[in-house]
FIMARVEX-958184 format. One line per 3 residues: number of its first residue (from 1); for each residue x, y, z of N, C-alpha, C. Coordinates in Angstrom, 1 decimal, m for minus. Layout:
NUM> X,Y,Z,X,Y,Z,X,Y,Z; ... $
END
This chain:
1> 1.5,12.5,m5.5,1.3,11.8,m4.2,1.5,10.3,m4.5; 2.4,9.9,m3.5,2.2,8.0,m3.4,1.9,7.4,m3.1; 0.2,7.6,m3.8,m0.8,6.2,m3.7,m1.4,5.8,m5.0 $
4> m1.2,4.5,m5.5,m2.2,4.0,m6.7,m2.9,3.0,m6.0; m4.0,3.6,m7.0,m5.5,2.7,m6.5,m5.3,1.9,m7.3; m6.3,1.3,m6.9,m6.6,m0.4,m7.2,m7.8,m1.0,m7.1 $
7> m8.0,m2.3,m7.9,m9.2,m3.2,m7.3,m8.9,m4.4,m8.0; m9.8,m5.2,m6.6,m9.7,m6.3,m7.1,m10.7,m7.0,m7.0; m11.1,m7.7,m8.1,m12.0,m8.9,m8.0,m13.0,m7.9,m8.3 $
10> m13.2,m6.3,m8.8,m13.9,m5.5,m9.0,m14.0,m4.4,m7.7; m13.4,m5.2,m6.5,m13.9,m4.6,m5.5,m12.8,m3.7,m5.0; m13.0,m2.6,m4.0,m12.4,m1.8,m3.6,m11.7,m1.9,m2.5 $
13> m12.3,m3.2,m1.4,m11.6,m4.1,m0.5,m10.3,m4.3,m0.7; m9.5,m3.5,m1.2,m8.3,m4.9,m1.2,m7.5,m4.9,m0.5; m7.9,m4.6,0.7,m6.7,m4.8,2.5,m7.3,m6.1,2.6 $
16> m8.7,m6.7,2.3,m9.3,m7.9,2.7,m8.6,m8.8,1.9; m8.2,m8.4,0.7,m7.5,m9.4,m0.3,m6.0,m9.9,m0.3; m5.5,m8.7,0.0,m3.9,m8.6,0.0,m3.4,m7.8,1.2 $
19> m2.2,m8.3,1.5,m0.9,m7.6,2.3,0.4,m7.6,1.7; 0.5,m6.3,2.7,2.4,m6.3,1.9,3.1,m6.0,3.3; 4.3,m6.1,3.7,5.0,m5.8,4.5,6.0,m4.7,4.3 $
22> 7.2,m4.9,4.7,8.7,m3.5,4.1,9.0,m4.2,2.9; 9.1,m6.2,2.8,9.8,m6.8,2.0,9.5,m7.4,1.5; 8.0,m7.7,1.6,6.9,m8.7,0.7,5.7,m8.3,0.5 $
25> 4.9,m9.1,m0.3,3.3,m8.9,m0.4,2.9,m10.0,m0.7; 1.7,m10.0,m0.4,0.3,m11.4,m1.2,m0.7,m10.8,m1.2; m1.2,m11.5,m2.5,m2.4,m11.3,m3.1,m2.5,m12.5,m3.8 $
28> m3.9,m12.8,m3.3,m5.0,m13.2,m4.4,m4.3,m14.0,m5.8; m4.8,m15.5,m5.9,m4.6,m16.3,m7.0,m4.7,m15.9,m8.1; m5.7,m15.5,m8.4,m6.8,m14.5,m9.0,m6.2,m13.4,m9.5 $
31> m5.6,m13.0,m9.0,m5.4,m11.3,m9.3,m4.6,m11.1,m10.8; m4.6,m10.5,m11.6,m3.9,m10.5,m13.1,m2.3,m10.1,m12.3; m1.7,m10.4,m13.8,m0.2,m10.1,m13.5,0.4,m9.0,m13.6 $
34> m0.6,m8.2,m14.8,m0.7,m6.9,m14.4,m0.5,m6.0,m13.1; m1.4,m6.1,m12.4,m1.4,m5.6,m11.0,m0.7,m6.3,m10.0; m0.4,m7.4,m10.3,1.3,m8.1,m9.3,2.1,m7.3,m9.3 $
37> 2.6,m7.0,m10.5,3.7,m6.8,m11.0,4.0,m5.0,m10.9; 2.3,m4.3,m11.2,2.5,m3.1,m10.7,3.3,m2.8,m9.1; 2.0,m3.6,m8.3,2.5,m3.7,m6.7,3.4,m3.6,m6.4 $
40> 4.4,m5.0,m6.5,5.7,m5.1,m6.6,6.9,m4.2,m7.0; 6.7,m3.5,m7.9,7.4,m2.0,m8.1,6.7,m1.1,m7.4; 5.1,m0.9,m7.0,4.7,0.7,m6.5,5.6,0.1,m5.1 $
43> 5.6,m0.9,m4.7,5.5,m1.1,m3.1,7.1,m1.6,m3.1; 8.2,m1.9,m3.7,9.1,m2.2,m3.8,9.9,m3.8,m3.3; 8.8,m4.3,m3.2,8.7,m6.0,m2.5,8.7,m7.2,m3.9 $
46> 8.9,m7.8,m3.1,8.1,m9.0,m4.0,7.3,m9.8,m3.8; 6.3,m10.4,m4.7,5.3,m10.5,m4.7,4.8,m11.8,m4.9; 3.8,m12.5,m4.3,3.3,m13.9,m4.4,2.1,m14.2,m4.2 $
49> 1.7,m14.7,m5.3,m0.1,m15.1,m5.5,m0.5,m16.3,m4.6; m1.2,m16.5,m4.4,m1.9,m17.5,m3.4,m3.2,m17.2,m3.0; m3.4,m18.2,m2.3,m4.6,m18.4,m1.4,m4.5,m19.1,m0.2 $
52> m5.3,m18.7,0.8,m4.7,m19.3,2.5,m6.3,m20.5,2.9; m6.1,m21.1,2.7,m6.5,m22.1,3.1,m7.8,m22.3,1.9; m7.0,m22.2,0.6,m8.3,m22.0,m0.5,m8.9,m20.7,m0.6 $
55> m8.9,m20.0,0.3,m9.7,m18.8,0.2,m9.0,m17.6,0.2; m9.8,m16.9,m1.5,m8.7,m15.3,m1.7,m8.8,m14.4,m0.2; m9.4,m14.3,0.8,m8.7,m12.5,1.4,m7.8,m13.0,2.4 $
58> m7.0,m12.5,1.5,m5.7,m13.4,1.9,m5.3,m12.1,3.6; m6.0,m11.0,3.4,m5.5,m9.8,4.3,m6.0,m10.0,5.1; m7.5,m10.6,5.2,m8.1,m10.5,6.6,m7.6,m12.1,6.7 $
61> m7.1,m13.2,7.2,m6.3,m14.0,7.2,m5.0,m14.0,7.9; m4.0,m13.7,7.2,m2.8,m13.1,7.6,m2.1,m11.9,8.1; m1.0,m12.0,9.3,m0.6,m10.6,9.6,0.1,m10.9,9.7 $
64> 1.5,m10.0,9.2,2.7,m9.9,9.0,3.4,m8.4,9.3; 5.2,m8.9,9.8,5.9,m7.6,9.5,6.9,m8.2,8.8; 7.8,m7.2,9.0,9.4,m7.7,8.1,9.9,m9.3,9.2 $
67> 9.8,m9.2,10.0,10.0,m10.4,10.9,9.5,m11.7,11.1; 8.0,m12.0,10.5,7.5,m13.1,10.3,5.8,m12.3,10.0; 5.7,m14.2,9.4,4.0,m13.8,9.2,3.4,m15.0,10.4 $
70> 1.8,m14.4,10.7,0.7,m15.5,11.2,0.1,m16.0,10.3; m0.1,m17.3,10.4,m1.1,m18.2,9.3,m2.1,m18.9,10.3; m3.6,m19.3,9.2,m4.2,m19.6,10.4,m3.9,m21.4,9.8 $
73> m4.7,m22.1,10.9,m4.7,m23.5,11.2,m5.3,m24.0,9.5; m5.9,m23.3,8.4,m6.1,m23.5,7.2,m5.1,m23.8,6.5; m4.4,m22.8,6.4,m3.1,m22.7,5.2,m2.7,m24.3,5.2 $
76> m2.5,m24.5,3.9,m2.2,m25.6,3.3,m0.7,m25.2,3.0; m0.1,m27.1,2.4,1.4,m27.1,2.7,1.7,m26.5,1.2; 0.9,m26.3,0.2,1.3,m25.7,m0.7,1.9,m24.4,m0.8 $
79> 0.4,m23.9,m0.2,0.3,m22.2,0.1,1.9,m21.7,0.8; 2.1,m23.0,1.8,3.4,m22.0,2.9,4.5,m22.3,1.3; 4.2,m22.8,1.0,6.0,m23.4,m0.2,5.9,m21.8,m0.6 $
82> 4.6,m21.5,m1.3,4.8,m20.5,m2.5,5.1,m18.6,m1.0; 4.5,m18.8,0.1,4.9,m17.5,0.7,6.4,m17.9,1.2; 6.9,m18.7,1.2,8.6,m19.3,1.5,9.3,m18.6,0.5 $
85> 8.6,m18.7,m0.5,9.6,m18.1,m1.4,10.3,m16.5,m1.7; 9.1,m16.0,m0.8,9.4,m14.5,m1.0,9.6,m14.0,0.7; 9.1,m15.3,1.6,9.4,m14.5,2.8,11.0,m14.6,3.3 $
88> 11.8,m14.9,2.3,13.3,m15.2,2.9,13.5,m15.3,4.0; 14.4,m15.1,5.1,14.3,m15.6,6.2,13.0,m14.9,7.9; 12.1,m14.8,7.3,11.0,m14.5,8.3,10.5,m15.9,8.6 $
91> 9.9,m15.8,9.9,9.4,m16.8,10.5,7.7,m17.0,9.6; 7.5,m17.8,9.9,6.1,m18.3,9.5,5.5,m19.4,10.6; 4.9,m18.6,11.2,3.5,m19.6,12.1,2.3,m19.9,11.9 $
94> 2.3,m21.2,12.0,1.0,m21.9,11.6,m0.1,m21.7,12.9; m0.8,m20.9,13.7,m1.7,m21.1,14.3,m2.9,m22.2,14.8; m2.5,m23.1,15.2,m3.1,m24.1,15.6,m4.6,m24.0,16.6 $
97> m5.2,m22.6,16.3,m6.5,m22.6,17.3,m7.8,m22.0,16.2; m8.8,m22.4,16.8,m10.2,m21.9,15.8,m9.9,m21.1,15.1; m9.7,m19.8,15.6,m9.7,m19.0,15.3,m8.8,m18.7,13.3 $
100> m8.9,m17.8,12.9,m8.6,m17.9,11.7,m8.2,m16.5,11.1; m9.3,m15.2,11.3,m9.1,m14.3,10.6,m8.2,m13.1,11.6; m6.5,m13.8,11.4,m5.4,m12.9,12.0,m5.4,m11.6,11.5 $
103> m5.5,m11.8,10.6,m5.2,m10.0,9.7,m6.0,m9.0,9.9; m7.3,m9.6,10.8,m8.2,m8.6,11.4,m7.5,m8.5,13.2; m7.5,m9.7,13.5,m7.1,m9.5,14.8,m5.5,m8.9,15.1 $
106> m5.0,m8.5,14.4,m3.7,m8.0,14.5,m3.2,m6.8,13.7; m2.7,m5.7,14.8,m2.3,m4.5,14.2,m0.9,m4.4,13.9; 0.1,m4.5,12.9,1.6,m4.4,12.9,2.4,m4.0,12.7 $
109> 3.5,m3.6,13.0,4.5,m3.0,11.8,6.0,m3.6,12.6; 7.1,m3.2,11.8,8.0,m3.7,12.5,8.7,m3.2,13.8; 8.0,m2.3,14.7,8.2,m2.3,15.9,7.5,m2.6,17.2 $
112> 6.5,m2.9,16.5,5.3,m3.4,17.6,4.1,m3.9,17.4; 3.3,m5.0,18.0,2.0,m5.3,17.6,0.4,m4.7,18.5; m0.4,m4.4,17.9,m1.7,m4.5,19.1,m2.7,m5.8,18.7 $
115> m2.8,m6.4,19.9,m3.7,m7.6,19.5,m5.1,m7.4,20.3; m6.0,m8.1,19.4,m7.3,m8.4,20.0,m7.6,m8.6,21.1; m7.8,m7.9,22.4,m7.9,m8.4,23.5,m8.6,m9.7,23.8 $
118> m9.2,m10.2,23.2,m10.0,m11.6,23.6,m8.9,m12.6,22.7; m8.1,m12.8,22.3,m6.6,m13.3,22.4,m6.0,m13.9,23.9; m5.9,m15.2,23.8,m5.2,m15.5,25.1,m4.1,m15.6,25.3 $
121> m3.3,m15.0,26.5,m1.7,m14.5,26.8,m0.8,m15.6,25.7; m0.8,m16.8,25.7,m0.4,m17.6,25.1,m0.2,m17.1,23.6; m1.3,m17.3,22.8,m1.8,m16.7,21.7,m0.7,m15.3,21.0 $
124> m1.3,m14.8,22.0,m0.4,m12.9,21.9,1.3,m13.6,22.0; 1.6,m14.3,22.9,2.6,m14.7,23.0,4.0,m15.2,21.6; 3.1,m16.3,21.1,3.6,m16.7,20.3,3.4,m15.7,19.2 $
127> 2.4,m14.7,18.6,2.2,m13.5,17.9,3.3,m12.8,17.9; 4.0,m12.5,19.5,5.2,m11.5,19.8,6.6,m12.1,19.3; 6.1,m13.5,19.4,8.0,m14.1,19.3,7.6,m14.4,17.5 $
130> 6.6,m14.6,16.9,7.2,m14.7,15.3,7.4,m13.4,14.6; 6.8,m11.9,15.0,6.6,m11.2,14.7,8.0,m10.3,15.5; 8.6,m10.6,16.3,9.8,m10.3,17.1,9.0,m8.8,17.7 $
133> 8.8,m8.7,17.9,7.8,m7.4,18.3,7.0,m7.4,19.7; 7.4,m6.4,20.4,6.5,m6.5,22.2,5.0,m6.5,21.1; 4.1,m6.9,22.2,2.7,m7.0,21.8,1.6,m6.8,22.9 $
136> 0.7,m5.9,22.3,0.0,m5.7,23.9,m1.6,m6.0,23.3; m2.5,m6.0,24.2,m3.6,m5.9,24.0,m4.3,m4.8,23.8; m5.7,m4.2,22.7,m5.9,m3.3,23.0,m7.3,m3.0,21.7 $
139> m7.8,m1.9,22.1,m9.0,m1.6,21.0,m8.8,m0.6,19.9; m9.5,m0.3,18.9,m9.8,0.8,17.9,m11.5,1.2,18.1; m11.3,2.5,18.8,m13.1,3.2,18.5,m13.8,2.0,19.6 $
142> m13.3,1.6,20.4,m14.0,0.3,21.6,m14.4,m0.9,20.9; m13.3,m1.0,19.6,m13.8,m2.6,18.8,m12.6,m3.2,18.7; m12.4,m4.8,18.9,m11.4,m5.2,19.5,m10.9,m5.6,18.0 $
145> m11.4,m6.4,16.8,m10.9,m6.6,15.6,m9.8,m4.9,15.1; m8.6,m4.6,15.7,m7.7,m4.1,15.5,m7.1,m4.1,14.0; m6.9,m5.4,13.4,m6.3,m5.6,12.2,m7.3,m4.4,11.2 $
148> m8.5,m4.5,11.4,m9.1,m4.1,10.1,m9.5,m2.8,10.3; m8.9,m2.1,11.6,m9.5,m0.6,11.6,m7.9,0.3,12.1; m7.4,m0.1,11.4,m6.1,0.9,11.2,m4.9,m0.2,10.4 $
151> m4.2,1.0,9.5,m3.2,0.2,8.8,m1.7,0.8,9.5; m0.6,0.2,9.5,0.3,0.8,10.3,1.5,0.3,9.4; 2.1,1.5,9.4,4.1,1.0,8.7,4.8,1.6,9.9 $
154> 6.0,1.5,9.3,6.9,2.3,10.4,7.2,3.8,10.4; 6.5,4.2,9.5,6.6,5.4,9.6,4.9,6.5,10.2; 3.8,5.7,9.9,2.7,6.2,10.5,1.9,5.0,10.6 $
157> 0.6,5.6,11.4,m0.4,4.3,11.2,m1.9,5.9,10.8; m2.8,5.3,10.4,m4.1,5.6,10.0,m5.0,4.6,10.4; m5.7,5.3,11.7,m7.0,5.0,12.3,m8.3,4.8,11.9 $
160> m9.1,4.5,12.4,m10.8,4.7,12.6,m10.7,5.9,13.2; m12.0,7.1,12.1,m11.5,8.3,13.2,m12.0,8.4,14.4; m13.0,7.0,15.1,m13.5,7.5,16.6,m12.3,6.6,17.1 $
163> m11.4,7.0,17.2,m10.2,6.0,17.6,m10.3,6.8,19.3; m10.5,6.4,20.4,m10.3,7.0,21.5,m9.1,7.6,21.9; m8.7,8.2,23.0,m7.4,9.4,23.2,m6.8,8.3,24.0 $
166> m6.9,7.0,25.1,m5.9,6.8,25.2,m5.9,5.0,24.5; m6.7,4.8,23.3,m6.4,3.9,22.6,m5.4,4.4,21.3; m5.3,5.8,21.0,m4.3,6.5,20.2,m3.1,6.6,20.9 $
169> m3.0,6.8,22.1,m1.8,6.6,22.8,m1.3,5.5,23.1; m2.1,4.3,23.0,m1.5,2.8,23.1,m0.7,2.5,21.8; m1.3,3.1,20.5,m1.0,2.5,19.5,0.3,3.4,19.1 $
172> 0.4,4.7,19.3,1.9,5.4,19.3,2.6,4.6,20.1; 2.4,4.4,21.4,3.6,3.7,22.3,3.9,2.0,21.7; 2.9,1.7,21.3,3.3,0.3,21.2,4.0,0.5,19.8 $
175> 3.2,1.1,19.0,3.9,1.1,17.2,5.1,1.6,16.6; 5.0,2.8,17.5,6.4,3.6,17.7,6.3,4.6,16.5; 5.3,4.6,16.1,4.6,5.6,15.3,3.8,6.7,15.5 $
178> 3.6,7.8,15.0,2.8,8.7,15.2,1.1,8.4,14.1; 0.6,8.7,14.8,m1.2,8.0,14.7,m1.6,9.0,13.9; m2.7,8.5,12.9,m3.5,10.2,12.8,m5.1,9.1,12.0 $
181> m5.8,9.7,11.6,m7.0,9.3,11.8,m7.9,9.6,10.4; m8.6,8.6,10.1,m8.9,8.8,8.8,m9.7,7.8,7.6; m10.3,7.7,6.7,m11.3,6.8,5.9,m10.6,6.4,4.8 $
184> m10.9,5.7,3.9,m11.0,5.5,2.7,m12.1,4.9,2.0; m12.2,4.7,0.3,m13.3,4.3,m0.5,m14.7,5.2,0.4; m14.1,6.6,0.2,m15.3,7.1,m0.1,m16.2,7.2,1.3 $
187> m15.6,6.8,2.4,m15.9,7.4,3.8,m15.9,6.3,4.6; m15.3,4.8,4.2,m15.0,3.6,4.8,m14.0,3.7,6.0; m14.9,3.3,7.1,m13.9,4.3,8.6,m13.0,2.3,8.7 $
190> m13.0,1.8,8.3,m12.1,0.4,8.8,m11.3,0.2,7.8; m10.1,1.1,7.9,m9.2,2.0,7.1,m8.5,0.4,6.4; m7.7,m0.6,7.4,m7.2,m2.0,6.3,m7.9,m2.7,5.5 $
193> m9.2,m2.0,5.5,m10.0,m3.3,4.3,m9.7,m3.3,3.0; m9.2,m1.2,2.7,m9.7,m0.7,1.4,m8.1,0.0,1.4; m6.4,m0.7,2.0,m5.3,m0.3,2.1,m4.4,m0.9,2.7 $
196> m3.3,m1.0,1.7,m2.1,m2.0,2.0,m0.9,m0.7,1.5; 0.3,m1.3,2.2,1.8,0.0,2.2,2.4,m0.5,3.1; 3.6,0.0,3.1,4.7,m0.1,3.4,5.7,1.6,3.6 $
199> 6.7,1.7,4.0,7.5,2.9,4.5,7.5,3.7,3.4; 7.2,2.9,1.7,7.8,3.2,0.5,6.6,4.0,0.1; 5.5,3.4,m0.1,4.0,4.0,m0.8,2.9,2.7,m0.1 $
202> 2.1,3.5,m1.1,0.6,3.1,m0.5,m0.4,2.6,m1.7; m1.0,1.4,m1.6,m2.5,0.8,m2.4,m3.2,1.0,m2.1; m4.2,1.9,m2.9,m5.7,2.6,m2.2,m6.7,1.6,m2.7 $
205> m7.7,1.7,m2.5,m8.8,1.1,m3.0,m9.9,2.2,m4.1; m9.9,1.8,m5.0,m10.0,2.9,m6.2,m11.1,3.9,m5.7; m12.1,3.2,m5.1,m12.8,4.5,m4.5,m12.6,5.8,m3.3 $
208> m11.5,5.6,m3.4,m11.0,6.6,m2.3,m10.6,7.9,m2.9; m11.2,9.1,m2.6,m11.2,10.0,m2.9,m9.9,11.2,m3.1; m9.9,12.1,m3.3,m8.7,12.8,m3.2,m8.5,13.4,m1.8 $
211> m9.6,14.1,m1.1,m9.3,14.2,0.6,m8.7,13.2,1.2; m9.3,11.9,1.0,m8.7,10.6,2.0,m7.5,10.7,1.4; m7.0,10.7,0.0,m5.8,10.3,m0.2,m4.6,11.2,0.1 $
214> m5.1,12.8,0.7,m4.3,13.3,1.2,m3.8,13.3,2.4; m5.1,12.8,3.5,m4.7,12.4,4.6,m4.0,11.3,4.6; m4.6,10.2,3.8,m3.3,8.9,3.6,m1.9,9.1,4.2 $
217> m1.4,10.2,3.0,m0.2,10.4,2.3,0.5,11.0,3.8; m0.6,12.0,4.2,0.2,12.7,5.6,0.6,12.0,6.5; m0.8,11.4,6.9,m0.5,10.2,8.0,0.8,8.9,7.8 $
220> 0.9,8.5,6.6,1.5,7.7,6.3,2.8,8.2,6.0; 3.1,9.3,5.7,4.0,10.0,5.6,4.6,9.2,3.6; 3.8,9.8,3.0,4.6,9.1,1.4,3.8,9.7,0.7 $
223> 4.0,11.4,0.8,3.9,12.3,0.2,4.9,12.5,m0.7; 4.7,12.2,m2.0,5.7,12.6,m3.1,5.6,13.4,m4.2 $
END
């Protein structure tokens, strides 16, 4: 099956710490080069260490697809040099409002986004044109932080399993993916905290069991 676990910082969080897209990843300053360098081959990208505005979770922070990333109004001019380097020609937006933790408020992959409904049209707007991607509003399980309760590529997404019937139908039409529903680390229902992937494989969070990681694999489709 193609998923290696992982931790970091000890922890089993590491959707909070890291993202990867089809063609990049980041993680954590912090993280050994060991586990860069694993990523980077499990996940087939390349890979760049950092920190977003000083502070490692770099995942709940940032959202990204193959088409651009969000950064919040933190990110420093250093930080963008070193994700420039690996985001080749993707857009990169600096977010200029309070708000900060994108990677919770944003669900994505490279056909479509779901955003936070307390997001204003504007907001979502500029979300849709860096991300090149329609973008709608919408919930997981009637909780609007979307980013951190489902992980999505282009070939599946994995839910919260009280994910409602026609908030599963928002996220197939908008994602263009088939949905399926599911935990990680050991019964953690806010499935991006504790998993990052791409169309290729999947980073689990080491406590995630061999049931979750079967459903992973199905849902996500990177059963090998």
């Amino acid at each position: 099956m193609a998923i290696y676990l992982l931790s970091l910082f000890g922890s089993a969080s590491i959707g909070v710490y890291s993202l990867a897209t089809e063609k990049a990843a980041i993680l954590p300053l912090q993280a050994p080069e060991t586990k860069v360098n694993k990523i980077g081959e499990w996940l087939g990208v390349k890979v760049a260490k950092t920190t977003i505005g000083g502070s490692s979770v770099v995942g709940a922070l940032v959202c990204a697809n193959s088409n651009g990333m969000i950064l919040p109004h933190s990110v420093r001019e250093e930080e963008l040099n070193i994700i420039r380097m690996i985001a080749e020609d993707a857009n990169l937006t600096v977010m200029e409002t309070r708000r900060t933790a994108y990677g919770n408020m944003v669900l994505a992959n490279d056909y479509g986004a779901i955003v936070d409904p307390r997001l204003n049209p504007a907001t979502a707007e500029k979300i849709s044109d860096t991300l090149g991607v329609e973008t709608a509003p919408g919930e997981i399980a009637g909780l609007p932080y979307v980013g951190s309760l489902a992980l999505a590529t282009n070939k599946g997404v994995l839910a919260h399993p009280m994910i409602k019937d026609e908030e599963q139908q928002l996220l197939k039409d908008v994602l263009k993916a088939p949905v399926d529903v599911g935990s990680i680390n050991c019964g953690i229902p806010y499935v991006a905290t504790g998993l990052i992937g791409n169309s290729s494989n999947v980073v689990a969070g080491f406590m995630t069991t061999g049931p979750e990681m079967f459903i992973i694999g199905q849902a996500l489709d990177v059963v090998g």
